[in-house]
DRENBA-752058 format. One record per residue (C-alpha): x negated, y negated, z negated; residue in three letters; residue number from 1. Coordinates in nm, 4 decimals. Each point is the difference from the previous one (the first is absolute). Layout:
rec x: X; y: Y; z: Z; type: ALA; seq: NUM .
...
# end
This chain:
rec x: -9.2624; y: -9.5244; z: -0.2994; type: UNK; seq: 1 .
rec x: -0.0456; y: 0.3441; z: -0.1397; type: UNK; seq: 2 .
rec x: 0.3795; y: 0.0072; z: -0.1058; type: UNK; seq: 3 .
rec x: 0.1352; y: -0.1158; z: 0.3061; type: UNK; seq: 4 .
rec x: -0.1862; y: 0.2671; z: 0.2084; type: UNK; seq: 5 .
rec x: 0.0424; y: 0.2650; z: -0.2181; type: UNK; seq: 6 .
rec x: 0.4294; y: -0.1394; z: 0.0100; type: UNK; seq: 7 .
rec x: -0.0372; y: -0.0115; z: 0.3828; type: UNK; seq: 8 .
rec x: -0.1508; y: 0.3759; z: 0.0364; type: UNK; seq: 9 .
rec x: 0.2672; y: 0.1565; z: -0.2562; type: UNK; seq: 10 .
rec x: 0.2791; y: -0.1761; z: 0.2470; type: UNK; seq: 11 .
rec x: -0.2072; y: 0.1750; z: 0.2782; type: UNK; seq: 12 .
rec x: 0.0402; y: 0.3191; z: -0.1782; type: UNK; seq: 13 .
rec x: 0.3523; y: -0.0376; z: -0.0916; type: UNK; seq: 14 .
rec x: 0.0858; y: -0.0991; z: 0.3482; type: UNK; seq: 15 .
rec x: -0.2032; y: 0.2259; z: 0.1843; type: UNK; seq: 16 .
rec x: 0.2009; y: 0.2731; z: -0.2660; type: UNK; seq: 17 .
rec x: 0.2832; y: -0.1169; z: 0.1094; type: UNK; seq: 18 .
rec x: -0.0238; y: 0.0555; z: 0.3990; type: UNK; seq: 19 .
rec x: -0.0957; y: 0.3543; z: -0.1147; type: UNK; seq: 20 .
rec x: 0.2674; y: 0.0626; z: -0.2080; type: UNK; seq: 21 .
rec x: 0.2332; y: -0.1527; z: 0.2926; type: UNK; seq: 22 .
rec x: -0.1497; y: 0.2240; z: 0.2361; type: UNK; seq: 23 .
rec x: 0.0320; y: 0.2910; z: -0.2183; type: UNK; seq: 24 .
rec x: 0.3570; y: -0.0507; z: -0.0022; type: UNK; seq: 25 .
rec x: 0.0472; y: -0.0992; z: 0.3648; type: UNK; seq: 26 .
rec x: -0.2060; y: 0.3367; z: 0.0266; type: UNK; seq: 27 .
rec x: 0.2230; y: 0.2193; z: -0.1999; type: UNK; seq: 28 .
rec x: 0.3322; y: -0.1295; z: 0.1414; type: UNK; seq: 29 .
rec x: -0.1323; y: 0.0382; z: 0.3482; type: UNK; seq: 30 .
rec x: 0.2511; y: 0.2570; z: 0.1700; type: UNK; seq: 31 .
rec x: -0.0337; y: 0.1397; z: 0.3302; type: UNK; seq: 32 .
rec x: 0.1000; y: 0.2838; z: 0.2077; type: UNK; seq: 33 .
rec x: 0.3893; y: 0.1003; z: 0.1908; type: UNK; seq: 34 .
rec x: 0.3156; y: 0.0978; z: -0.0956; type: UNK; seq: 35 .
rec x: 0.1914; y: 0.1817; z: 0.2542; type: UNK; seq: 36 .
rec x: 0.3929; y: -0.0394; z: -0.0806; type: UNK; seq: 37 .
rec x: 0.3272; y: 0.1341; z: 0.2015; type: UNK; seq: 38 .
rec x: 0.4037; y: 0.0685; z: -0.0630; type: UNK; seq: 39 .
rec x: 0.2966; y: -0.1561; z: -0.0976; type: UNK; seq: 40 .
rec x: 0.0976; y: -0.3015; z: 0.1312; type: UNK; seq: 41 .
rec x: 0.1602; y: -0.1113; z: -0.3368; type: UNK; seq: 42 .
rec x: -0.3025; y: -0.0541; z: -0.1600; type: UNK; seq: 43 .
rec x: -0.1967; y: -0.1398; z: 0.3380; type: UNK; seq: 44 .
rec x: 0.0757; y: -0.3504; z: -0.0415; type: UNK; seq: 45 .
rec x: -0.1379; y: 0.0179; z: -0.3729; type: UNK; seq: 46 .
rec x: -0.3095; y: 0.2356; z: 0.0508; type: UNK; seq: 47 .
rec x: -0.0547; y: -0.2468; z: 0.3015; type: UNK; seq: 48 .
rec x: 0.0197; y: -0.3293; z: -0.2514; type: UNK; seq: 49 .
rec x: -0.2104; y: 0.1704; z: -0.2896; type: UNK; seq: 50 .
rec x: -0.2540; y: 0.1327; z: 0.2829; type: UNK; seq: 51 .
rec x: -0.0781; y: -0.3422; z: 0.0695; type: UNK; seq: 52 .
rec x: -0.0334; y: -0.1444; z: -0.3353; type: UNK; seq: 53 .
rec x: -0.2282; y: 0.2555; z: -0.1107; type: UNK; seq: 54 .
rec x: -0.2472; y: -0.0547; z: 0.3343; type: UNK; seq: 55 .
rec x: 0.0160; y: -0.3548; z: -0.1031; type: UNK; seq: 56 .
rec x: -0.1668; y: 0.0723; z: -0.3123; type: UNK; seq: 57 .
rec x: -0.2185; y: 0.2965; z: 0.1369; type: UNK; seq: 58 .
rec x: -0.0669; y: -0.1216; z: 0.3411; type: UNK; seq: 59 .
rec x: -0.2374; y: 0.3406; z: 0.0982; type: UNK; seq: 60 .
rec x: 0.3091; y: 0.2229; z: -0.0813; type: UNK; seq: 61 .
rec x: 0.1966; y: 0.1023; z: 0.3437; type: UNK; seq: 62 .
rec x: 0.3409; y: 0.1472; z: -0.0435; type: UNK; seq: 63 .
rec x: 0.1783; y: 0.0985; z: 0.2995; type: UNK; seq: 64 .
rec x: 0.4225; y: 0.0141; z: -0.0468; type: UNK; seq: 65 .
rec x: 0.2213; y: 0.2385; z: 0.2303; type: UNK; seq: 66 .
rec x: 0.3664; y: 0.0113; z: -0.0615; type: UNK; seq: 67 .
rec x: 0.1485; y: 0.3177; z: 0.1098; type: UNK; seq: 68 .
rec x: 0.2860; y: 0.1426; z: -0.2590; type: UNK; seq: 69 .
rec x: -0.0523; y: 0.1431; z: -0.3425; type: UNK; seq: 70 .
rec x: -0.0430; y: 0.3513; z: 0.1521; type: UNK; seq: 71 .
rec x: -0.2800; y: -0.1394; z: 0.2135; type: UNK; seq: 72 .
rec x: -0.1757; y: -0.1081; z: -0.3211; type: UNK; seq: 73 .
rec x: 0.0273; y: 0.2266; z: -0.1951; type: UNK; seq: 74 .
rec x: -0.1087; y: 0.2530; z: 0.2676; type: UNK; seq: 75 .
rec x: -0.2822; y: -0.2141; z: 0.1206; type: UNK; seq: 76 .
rec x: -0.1308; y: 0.0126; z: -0.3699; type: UNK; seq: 77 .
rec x: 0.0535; y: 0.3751; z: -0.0918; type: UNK; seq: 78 .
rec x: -0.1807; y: 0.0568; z: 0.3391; type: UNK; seq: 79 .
rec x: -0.3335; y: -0.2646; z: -0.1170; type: UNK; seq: 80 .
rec x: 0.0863; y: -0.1829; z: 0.2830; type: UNK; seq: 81 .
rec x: 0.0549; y: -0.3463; z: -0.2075; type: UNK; seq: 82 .
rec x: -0.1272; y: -0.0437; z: -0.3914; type: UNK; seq: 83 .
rec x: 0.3622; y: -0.1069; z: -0.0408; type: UNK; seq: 84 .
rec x: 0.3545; y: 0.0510; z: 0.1286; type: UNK; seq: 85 .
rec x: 0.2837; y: -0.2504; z: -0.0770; type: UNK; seq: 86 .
rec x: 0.3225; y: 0.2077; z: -0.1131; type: UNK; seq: 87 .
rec x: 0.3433; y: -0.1409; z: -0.0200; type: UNK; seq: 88 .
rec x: 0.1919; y: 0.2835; z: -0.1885; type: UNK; seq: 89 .
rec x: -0.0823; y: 0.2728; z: -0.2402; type: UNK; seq: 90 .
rec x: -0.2455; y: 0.2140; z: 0.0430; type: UNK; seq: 91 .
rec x: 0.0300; y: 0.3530; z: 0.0209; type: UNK; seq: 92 .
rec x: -0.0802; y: 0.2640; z: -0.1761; type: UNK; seq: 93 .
rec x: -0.1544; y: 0.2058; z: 0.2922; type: UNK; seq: 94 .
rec x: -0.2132; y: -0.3360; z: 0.0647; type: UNK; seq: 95 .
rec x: -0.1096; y: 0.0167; z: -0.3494; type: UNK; seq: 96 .
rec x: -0.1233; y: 0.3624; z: 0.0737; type: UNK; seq: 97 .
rec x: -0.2056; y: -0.1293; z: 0.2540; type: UNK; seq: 98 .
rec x: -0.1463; y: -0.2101; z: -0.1997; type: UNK; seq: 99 .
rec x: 0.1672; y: -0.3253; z: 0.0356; type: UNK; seq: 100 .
rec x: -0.0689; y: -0.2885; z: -0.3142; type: UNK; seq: 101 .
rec x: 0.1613; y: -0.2957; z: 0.0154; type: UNK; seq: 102 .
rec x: 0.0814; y: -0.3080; z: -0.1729; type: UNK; seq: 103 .
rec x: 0.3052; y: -0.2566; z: 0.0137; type: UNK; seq: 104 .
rec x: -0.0715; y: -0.3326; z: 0.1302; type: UNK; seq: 105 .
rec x: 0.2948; y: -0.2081; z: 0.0294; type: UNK; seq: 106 .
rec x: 0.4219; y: 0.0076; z: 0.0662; type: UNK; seq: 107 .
rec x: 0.1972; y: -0.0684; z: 0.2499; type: UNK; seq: 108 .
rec x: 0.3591; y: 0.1380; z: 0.1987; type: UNK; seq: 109 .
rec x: 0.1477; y: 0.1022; z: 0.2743; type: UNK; seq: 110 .
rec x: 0.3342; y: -0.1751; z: 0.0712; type: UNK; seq: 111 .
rec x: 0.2563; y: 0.0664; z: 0.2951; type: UNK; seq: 112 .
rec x: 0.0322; y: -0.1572; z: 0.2835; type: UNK; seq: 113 .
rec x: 0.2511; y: -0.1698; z: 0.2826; type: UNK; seq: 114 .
rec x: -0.0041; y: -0.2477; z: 0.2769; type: UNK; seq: 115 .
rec x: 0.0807; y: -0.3590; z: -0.0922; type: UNK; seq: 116 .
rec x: 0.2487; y: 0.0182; z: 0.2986; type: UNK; seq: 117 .
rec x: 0.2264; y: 0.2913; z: -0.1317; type: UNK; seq: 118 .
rec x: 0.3350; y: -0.0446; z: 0.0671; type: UNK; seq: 119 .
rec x: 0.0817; y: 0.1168; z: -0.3073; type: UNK; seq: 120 .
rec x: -0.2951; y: -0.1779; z: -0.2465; type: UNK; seq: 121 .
rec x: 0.2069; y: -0.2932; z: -0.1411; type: UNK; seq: 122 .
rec x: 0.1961; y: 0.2840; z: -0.2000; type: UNK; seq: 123 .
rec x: -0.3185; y: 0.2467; z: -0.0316; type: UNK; seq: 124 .
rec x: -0.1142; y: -0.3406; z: -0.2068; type: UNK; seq: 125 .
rec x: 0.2579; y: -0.0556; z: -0.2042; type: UNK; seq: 126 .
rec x: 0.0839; y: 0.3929; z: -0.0674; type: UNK; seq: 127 .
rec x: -0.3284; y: 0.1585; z: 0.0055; type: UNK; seq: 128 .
rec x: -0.0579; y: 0.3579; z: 0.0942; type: UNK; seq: 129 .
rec x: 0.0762; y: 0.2897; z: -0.2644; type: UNK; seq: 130 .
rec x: -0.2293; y: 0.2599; z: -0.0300; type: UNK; seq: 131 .
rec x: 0.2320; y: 0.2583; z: 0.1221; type: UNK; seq: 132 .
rec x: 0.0212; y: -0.1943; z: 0.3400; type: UNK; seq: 133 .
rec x: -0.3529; y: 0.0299; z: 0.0291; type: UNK; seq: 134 .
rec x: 0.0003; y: 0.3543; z: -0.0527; type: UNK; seq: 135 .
rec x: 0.3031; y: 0.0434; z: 0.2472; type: UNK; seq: 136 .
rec x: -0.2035; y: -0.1952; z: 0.2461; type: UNK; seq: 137 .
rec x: -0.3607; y: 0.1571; z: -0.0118; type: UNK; seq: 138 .
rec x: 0.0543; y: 0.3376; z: -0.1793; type: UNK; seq: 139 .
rec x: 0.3807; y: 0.1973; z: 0.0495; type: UNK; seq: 140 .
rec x: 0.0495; y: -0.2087; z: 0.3917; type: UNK; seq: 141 .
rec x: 0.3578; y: -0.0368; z: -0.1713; type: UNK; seq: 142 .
rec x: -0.0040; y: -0.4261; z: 0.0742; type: UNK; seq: 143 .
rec x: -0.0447; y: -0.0981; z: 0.3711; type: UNK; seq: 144 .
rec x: 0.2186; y: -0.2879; z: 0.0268; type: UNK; seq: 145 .
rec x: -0.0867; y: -0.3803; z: -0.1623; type: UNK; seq: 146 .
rec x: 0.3468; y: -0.0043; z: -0.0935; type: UNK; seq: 147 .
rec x: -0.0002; y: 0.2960; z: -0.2018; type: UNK; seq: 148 .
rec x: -0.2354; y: -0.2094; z: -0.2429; type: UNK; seq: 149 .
rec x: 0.1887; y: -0.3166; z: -0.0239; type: UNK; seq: 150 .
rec x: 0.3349; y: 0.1485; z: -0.0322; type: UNK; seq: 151 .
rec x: 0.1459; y: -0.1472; z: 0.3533; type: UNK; seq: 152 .
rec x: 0.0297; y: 0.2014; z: 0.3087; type: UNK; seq: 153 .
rec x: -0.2863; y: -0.0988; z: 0.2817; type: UNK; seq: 154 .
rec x: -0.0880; y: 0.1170; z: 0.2811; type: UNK; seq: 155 .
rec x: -0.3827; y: -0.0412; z: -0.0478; type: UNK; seq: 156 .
rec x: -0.2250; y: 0.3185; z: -0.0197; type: UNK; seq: 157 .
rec x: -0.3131; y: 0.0171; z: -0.2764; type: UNK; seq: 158 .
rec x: -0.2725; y: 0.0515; z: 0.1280; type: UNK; seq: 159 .
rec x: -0.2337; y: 0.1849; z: -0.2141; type: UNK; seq: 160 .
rec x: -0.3674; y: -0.0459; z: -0.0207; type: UNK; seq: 161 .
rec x: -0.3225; y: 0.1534; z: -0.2385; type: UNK; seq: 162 .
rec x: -0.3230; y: 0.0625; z: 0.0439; type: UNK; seq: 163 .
rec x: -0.1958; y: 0.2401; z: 0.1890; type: UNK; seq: 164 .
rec x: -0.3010; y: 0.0105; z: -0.1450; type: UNK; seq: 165 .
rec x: -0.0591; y: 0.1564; z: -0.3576; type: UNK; seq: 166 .
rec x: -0.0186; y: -0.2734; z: -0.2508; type: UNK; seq: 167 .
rec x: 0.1551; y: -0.1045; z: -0.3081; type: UNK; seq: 168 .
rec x: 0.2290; y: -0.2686; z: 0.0744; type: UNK; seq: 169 .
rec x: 0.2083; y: 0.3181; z: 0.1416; type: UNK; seq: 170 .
rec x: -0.0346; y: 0.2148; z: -0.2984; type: UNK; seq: 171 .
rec x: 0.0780; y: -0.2349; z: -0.2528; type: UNK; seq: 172 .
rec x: 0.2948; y: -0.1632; z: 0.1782; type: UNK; seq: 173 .
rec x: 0.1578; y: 0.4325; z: 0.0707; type: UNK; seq: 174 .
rec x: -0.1497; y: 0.0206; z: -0.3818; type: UNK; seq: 175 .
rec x: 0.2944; y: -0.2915; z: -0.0565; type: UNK; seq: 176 .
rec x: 0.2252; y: 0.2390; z: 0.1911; type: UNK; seq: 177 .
rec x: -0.1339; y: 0.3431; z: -0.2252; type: UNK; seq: 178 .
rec x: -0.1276; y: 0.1273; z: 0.2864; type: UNK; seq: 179 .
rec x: -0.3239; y: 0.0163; z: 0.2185; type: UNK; seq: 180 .
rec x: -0.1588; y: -0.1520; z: 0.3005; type: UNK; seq: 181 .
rec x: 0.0626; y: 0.2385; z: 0.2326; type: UNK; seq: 182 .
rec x: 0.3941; y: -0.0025; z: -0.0921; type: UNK; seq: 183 .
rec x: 0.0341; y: -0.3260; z: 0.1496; type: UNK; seq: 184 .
rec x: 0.1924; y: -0.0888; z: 0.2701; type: UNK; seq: 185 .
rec x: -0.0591; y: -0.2428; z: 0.2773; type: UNK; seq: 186 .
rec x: -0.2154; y: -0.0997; z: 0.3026; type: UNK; seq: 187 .
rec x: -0.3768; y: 0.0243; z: -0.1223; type: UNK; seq: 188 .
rec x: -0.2097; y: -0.3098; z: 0.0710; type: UNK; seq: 189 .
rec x: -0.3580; y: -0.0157; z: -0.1030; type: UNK; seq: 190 .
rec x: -0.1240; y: -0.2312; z: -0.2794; type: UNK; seq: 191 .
rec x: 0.1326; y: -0.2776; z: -0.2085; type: UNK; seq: 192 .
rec x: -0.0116; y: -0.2809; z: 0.2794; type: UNK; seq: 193 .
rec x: 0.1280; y: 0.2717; z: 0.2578; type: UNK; seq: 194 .
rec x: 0.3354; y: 0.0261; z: -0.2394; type: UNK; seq: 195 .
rec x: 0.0342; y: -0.3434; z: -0.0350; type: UNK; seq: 196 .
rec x: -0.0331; y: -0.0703; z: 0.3727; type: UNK; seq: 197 .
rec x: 0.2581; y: 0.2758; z: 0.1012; type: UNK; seq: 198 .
rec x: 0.2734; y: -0.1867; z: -0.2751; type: UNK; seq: 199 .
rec x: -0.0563; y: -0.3107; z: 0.1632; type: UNK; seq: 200 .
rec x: 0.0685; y: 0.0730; z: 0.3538; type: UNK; seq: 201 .
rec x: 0.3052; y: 0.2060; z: -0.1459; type: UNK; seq: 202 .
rec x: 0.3125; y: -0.1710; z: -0.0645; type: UNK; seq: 203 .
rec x: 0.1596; y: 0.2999; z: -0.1514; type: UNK; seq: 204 .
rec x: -0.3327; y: 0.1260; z: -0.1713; type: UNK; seq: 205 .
rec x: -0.0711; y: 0.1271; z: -0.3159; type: UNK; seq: 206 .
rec x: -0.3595; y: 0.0574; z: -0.1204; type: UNK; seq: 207 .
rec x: -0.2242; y: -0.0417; z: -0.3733; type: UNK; seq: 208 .
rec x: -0.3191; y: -0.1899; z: -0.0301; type: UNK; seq: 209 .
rec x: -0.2518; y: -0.0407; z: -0.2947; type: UNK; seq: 210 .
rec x: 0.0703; y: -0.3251; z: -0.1040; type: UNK; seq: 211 .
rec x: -0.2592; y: -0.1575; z: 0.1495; type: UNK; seq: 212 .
rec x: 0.0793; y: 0.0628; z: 0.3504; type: UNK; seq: 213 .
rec x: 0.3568; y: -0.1452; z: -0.0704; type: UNK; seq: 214 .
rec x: -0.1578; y: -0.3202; z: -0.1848; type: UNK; seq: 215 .
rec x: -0.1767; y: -0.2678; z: 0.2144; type: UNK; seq: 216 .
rec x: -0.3481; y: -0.0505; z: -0.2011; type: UNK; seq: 217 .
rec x: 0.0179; y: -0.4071; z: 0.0372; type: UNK; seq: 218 .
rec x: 0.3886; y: -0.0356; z: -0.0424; type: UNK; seq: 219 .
rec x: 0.0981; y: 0.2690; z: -0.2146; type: UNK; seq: 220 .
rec x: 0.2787; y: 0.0149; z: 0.2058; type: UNK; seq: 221 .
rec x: 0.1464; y: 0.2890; z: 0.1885; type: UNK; seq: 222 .
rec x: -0.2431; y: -0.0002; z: 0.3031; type: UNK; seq: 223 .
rec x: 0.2150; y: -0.1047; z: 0.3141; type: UNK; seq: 224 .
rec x: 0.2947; y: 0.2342; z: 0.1410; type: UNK; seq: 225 .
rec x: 0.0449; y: 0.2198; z: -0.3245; type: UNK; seq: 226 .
rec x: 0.1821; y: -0.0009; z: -0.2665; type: UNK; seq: 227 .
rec x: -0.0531; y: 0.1851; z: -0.3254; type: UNK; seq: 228 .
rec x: 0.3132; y: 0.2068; z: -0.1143; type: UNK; seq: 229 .
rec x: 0.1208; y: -0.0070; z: -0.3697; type: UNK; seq: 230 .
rec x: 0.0422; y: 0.2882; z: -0.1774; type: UNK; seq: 231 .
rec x: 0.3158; y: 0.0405; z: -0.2413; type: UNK; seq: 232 .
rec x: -0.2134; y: 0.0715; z: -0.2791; type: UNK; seq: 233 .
rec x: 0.3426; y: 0.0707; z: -0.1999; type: UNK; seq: 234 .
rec x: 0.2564; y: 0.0882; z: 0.2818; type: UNK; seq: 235 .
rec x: 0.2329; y: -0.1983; z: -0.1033; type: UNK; seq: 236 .
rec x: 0.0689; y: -0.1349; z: 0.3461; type: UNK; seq: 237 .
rec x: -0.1926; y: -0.3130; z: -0.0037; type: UNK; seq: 238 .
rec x: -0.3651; y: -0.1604; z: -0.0346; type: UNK; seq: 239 .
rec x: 0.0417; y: -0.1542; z: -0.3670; type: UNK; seq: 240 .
rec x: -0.2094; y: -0.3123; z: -0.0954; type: UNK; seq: 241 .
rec x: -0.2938; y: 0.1923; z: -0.1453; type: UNK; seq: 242 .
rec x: -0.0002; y: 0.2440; z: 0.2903; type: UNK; seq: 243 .
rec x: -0.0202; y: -0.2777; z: 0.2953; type: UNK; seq: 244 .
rec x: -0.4062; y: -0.0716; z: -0.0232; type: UNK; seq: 245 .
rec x: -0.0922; y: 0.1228; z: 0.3747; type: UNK; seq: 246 .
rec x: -0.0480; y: -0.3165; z: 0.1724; type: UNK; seq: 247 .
rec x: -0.3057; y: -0.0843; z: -0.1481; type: UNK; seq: 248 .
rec x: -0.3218; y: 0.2287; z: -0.0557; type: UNK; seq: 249 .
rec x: -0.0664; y: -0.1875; z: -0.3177; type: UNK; seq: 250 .
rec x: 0.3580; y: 0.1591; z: -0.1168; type: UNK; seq: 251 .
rec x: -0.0617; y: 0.2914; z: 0.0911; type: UNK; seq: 252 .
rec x: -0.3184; y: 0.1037; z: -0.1140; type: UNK; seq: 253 .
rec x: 0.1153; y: -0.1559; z: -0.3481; type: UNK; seq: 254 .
rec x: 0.3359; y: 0.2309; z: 0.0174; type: UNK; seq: 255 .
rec x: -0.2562; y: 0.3602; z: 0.0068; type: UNK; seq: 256 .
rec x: -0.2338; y: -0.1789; z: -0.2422; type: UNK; seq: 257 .
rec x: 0.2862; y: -0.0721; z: -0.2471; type: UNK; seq: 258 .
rec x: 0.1540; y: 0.3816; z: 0.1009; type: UNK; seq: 259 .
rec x: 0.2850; y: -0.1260; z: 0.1240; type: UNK; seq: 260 .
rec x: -0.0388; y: 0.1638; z: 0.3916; type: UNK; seq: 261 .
rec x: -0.0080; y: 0.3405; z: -0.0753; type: UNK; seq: 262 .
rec x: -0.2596; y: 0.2501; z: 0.0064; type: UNK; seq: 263 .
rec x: -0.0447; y: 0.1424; z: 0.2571; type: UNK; seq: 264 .
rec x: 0.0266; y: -0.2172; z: 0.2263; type: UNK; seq: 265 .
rec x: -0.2602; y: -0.1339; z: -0.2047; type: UNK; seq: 266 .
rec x: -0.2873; y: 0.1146; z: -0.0249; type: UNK; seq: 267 .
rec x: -0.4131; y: -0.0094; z: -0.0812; type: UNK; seq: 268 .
rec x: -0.2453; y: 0.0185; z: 0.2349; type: UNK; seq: 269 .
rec x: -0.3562; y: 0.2027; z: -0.1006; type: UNK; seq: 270 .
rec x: -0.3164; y: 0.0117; z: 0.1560; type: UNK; seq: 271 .
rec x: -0.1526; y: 0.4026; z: 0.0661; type: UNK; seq: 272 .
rec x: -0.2647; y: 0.1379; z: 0.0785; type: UNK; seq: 273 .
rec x: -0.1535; y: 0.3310; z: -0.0369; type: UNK; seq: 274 .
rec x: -0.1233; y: 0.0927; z: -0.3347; type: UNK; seq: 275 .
rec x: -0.1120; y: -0.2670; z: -0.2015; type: UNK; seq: 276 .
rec x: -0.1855; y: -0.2867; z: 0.2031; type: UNK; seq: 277 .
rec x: -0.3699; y: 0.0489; z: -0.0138; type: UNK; seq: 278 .
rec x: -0.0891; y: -0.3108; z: 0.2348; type: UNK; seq: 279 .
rec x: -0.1138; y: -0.3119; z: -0.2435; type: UNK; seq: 280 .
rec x: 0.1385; y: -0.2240; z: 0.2276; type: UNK; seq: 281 .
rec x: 0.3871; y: 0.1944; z: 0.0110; type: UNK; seq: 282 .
rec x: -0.0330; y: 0.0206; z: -0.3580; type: UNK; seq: 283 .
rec x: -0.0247; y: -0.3777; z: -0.0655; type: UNK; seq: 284 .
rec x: 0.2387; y: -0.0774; z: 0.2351; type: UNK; seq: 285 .
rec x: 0.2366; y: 0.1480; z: -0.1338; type: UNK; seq: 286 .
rec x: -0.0999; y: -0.0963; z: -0.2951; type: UNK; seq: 287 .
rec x: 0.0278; y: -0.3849; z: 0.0944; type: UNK; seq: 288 .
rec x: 0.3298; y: 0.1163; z: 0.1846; type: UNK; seq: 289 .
rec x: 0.1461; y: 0.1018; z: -0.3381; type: UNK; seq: 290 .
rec x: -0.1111; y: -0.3048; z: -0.2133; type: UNK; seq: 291 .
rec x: -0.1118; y: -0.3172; z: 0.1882; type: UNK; seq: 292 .
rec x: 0.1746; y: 0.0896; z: 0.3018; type: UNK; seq: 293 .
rec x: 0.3351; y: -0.0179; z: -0.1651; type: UNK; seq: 294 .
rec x: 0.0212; y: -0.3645; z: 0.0143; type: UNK; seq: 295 .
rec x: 0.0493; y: 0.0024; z: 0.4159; type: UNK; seq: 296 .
rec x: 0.3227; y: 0.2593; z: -0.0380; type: UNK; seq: 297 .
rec x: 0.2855; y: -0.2108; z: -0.0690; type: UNK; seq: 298 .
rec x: -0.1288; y: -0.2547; z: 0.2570; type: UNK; seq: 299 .
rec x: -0.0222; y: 0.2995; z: 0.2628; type: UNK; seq: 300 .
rec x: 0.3755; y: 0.0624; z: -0.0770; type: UNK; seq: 301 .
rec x: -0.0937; y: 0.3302; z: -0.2245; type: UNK; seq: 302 .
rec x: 0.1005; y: 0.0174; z: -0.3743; type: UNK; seq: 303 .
rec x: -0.2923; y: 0.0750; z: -0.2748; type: UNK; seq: 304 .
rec x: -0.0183; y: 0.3058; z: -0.1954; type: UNK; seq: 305 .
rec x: 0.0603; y: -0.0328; z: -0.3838; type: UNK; seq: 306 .
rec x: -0.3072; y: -0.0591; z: -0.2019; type: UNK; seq: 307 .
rec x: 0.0560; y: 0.3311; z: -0.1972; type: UNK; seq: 308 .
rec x: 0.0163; y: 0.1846; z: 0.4032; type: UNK; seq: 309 .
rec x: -0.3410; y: -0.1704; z: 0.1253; type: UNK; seq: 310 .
rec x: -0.1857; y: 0.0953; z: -0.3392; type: UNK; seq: 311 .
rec x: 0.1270; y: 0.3507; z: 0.0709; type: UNK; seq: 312 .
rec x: -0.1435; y: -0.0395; z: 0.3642; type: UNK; seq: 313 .
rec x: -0.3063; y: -0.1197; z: -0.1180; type: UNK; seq: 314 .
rec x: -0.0683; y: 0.2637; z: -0.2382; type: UNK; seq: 315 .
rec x: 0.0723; y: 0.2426; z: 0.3009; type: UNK; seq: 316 .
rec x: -0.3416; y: -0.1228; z: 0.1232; type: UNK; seq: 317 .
rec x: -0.2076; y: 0.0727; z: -0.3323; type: UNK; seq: 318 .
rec x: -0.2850; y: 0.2499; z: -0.0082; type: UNK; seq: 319 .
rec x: 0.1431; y: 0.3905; z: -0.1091; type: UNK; seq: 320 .
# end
């Protein structure tokens, strides 16, 4: 009788060392406080996904999401105004005065785009766009005619559209073009879905979108009314077989993992804030952003840093 009390009290103990020992850890994993995020619409979609993962396992952490353009975030952060800015494009050495730190956090593109009712898409298709036509189009005002790019006289007008705001999906796509933001031409529309709106109602309009404003999330398709346009990657006159991946997001995103859409239009995307986060609760989201949170970017249409790049991001976040 002895034995099986003195049994039934060292289960007791085990057990009751056990709740402890779960509580201890339910304790210590317990995160809570907000996260104040704004900027580029590039990375909005993802921050948005990972934002919601991370509150499902941290359910008394708020973070609150504006998307506004890359200049908006990083500004917002410099200024204390968020704990982190999402940035779309390098960062610049005046920002870095100010104090801007930053890691890298995933991949994506910008890629140009038309109307699916162009009169003159079925050869845009098959030919693809050279670089210099781009540059004649947005930069030197030297091509003004659809026909000009197709090689065929037409009597259709190009109508030229960027974006107003100051964001990266503007400066890496004049980047493309070796030249700057403000050098490009066009009527300036406001935000991703503001670009892709004005190319849809346009017939003869030409616009660029990060990828996933271009790519329906469910169908990975084109979303309705636009049409990606293919870039001559080695002006020879035509899209070859490896160069036709654009009607699919799937393709894409594995043509700028596999560095075969150049760079830029590729580009990462970094989270910044001012100084080094000192906030617990930014510091382990990014932290789960850069390891754990990596497994939610190719579903989200984004492409995964190396492992090699993320260790380097990590480290970024170590103790001086």
């Amino acid at each position: 009788m002895k034995a099986i009390l003195a049994c039934i009290l060292v289960v007791s103990l085990l057990f009751a060392v056990g709740i402890q020992t779960g509580l201890a850890e339910v304790k210590s994993d317990e995160l809570k406080g907000t996260i104040a995020i704004s900027g580029a619409w590039a990375l909005y979609p993802m921050t948005v996904k990972w934002a919601e993962e991370f509150q499902k396992i941290y359910p008394k952490v708020k973070i609150d999401i504006a998307a506004g353009g890359a200049g908006k975030g990083v500004a917002d952060a410099l200024a204390g105004i968020v704990d982190i800015g999402m940035v779309s494009r390098d960062i610049y050495p005046a920002e870095v005065e100010k104090g801007a730190w930053w890691v890298s956090v995933t991949k994506d593109a910008v890629v140009p785009t038309v109307n699916e009712s162009n009169p003159a898409l079925k050869e845009l298709l098959v030919r693809g766009v050279k670089r210099e036509f781009f540059l004649g189009i947005w930069i030197e005002d030297k091509i003004k005619n659809w026909g000009e790019v197709i090689g065929r006289e037409m009597p259709h007008l190009i109508h030229v559209y960027t974006r107003s705001d100051a964001c990266g999906a503007a400066e890496t796509w004049a980047q493309y073009l070796g030249k700057k933001q403000e050098d490009l031409l066009g009527v300036g529309v406001y935000g991703d879905p503001g670009l892709v709106e004005a190319v849809k109602k346009d017939t003869l309009g030409i616009g660029f979108n990060n990828i996933n404003y271009v790519y329906d999330a469910k169908t990975k398709k084109p979303v309705g009314g636009i049409k990606v346009l293919p870039i001559d990657l080695n002006g020879n006159g035509q899209i070859d077989k490896d160069e036709n991946f654009y009607n699919d997001r799937d393709e894409v995103t594995k043509a700028i993992a596999t560095g075969l859409y150049p760079s830029p239009p590729a580009r990462n995307l970094h989270f910044v804030s001012q100084g080094k986060p000192k906030k617990e609760v930014v510091t382990e989201f990014i932290k789960w952003v850069l390891t754990d949170g990596q497994k939610y970017v190719p579903e989200s249409g984004y492409i995964n840093l190396s492992e090699e790049k993320l260790r380097e991001e990590l480290n970024k976040l170590k103790s001086e």
